[in-house]
C-alpha positions in Angstrom: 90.7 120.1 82.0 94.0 121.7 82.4 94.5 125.2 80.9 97.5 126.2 78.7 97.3 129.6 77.5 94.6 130.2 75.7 94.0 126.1 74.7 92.9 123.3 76.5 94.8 119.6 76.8 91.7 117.8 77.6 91.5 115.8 80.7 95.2 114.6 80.9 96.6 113.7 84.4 99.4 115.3 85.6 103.3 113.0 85.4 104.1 111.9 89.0 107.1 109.8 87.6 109.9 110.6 85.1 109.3 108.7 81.9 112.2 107.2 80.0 112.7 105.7 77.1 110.2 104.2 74.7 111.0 107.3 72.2 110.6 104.1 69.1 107.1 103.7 70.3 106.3 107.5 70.9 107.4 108.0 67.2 104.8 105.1 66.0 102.0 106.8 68.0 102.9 110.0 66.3 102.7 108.3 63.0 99.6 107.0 63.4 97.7 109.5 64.6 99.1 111.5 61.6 97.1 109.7 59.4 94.1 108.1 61.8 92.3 110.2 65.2 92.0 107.3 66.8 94.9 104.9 67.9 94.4 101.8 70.1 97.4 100.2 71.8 97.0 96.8 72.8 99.1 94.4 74.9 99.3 92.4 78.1 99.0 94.0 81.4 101.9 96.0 82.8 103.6 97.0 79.7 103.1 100.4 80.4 100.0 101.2 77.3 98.6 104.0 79.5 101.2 106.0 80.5 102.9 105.5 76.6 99.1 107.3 75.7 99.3 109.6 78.1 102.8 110.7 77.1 102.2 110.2 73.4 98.7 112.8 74.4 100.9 115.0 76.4 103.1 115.5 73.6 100.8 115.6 70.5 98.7 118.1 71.6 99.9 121.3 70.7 98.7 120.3 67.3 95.1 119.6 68.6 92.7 122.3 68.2 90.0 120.5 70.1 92.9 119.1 72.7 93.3 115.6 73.2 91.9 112.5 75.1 93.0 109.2 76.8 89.9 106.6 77.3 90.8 103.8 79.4 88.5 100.5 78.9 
């Protein structure tokens, strides 16, 4: 877990690339995990679901006590 002050961000990876775009589908994510804790994006391979959660995590949690998690299955 990475340290941020005095809060954790959970067990986020670190960006190696610049991400672009996809702010539409950030602001869904956002959305729904303003009224659910758990959000599953689903699609076919190579559309890019893990790093939109992993930006989307990065993001969001400031607002997470508890800091936030990616699972990957």
């Amino acid at each position: 877990m990475e340290a941020h002050g005095d809060r954790m961000n959970g067990s986020l990876p670190a960006d190696l690339t610049s991400f672009v775009g996809r702010r539409r589908e950030l602001d869904e994510v956002r959305r729904l995990l303003s009224a659910a804790r758990l959000v599953t994006l689903t699609g076919v391979g190579g559309v890019g679901k893990t790093r939109l959660a992993l930006r989307a995590a990065a993001e969001l949690w400031p607002g997470f006590p508890d800091g936030v998690w990616v699972e990957l299955a």
